[in-house]
C-alpha positions as protocol buffer text, in pm:
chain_id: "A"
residue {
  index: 1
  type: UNK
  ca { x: 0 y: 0 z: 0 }
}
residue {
  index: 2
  type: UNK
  ca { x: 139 y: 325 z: -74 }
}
residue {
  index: 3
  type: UNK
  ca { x: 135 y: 622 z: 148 }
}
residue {
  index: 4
  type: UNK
  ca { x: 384 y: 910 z: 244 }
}
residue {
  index: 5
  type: UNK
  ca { x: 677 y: 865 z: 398 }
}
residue {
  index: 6
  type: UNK
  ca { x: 982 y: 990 z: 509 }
}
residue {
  index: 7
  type: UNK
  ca { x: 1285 y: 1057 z: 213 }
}
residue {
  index: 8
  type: UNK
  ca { x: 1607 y: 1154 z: 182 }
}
residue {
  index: 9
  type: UNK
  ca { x: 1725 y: 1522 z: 67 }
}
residue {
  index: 10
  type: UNK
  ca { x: 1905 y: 1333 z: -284 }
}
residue {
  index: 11
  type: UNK
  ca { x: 1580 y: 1155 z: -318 }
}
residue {
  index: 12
  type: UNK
  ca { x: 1348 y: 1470 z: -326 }
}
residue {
  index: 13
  type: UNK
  ca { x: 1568 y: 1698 z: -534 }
}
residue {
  index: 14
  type: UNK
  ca { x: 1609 y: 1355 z: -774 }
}
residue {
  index: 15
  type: UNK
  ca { x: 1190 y: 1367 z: -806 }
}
residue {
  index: 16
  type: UNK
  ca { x: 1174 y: 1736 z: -858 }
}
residue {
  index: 17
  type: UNK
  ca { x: 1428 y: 1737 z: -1145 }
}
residue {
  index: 18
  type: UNK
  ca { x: 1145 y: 1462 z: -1270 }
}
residue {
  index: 19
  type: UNK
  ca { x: 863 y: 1696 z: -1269 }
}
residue {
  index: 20
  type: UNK
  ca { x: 1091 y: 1922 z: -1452 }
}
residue {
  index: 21
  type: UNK
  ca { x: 1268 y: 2184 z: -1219 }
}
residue {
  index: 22
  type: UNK
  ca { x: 1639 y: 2250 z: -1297 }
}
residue {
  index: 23
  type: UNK
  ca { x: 1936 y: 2231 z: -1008 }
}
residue {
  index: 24
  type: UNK
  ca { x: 2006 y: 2297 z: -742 }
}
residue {
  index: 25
  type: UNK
  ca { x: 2164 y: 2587 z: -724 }
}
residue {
  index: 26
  type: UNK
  ca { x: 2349 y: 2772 z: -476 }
}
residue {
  index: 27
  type: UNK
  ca { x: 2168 y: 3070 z: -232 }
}
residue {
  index: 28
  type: UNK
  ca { x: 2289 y: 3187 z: 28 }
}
residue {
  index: 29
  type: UNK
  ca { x: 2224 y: 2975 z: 305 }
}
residue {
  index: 30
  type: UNK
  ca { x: 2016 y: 2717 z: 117 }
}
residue {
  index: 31
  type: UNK
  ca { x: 2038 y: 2567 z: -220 }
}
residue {
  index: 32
  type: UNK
  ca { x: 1738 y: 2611 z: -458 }
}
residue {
  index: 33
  type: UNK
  ca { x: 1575 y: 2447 z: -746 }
}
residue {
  index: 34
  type: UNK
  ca { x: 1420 y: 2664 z: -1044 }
}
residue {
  index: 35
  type: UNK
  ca { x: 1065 y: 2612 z: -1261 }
}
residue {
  index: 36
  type: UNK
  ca { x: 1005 y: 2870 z: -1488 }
}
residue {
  index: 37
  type: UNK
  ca { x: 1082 y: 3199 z: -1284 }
}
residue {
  index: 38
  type: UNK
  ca { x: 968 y: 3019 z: -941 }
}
residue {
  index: 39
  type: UNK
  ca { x: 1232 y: 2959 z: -663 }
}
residue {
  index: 40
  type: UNK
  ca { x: 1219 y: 2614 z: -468 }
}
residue {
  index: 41
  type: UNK
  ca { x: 1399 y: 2613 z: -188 }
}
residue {
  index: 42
  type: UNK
  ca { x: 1562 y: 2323 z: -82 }
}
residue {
  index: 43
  type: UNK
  ca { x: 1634 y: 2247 z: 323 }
}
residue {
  index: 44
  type: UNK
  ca { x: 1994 y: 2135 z: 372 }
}
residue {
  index: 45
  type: UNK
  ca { x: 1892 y: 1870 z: 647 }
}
residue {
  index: 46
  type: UNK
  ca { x: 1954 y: 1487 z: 537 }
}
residue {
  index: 47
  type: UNK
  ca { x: 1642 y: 1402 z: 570 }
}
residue {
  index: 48
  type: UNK
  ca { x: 1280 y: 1516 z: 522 }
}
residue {
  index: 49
  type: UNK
  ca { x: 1040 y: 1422 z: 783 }
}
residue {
  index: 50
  type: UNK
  ca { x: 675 y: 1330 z: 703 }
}
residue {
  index: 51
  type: UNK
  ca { x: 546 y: 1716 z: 780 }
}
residue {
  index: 52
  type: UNK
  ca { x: 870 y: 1910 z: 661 }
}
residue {
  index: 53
  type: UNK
  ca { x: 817 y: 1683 z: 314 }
}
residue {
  index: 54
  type: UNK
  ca { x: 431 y: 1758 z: 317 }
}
residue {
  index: 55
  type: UNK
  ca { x: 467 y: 2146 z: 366 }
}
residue {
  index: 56
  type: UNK
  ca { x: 746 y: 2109 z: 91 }
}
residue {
  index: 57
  type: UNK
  ca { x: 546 y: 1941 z: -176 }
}
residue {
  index: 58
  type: UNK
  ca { x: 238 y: 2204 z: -88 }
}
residue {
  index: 59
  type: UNK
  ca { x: 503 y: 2460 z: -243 }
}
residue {
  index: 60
  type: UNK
  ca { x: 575 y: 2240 z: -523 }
}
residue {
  index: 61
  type: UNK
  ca { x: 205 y: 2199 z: -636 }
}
residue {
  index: 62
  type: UNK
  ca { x: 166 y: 2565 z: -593 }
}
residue {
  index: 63
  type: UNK
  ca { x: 456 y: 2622 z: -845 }
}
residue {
  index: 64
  type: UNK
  ca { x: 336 y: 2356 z: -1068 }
}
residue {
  index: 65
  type: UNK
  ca { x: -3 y: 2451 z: -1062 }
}
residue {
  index: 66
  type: UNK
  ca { x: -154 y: 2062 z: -1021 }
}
residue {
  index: 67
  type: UNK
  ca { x: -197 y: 1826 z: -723 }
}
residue {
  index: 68
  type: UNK
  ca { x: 78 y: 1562 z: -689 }
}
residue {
  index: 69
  type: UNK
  ca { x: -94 y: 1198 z: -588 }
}
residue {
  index: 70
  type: UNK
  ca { x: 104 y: 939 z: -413 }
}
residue {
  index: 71
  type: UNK
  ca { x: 107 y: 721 z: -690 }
}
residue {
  index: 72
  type: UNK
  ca { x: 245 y: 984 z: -886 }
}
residue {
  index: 73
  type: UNK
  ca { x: 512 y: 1114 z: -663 }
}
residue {
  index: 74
  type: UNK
  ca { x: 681 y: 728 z: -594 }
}
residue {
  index: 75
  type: UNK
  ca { x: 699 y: 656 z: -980 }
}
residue {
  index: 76
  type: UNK
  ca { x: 885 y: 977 z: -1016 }
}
């Protein structure tokens, strides 16, 4: 059964370079990823927790402008 979990920082910015952003790129204090002329910013902690990857992906779907299933986000 599929559900959220947990993942790794590599993992995430490996699945957003999927859905088509391009990076990362250096900032200042954090790396970032770039879609169009939108500004991901990427945490520089190892890992994601469940909530810190669910407030994440909320920013992503913004950007993106479409909901991101489960399904969808483990085949990336």
């Amino acid at each position: 059964m599929a559900g959220w979990h947990p993942i790794k920082r590599r993992d995430f910015v490996r699945k957003l370079r999927a859905l088509g952003f391009d990076g990362p790129h250096r900032g200042t204090r954090h790396e970032f990823l770039v879609f169009g002329q939108h500004r991901q910013t990427i945490p520089t902690n190892p890992d994601y927790s469940l909530p810190q990857l669910k407030m994440l992906l909320r920013q992503v779907e913004q950007i993106i402008g479409r909901k991101i299933s489960v399904d969808e986000w483990d085949a990336l």
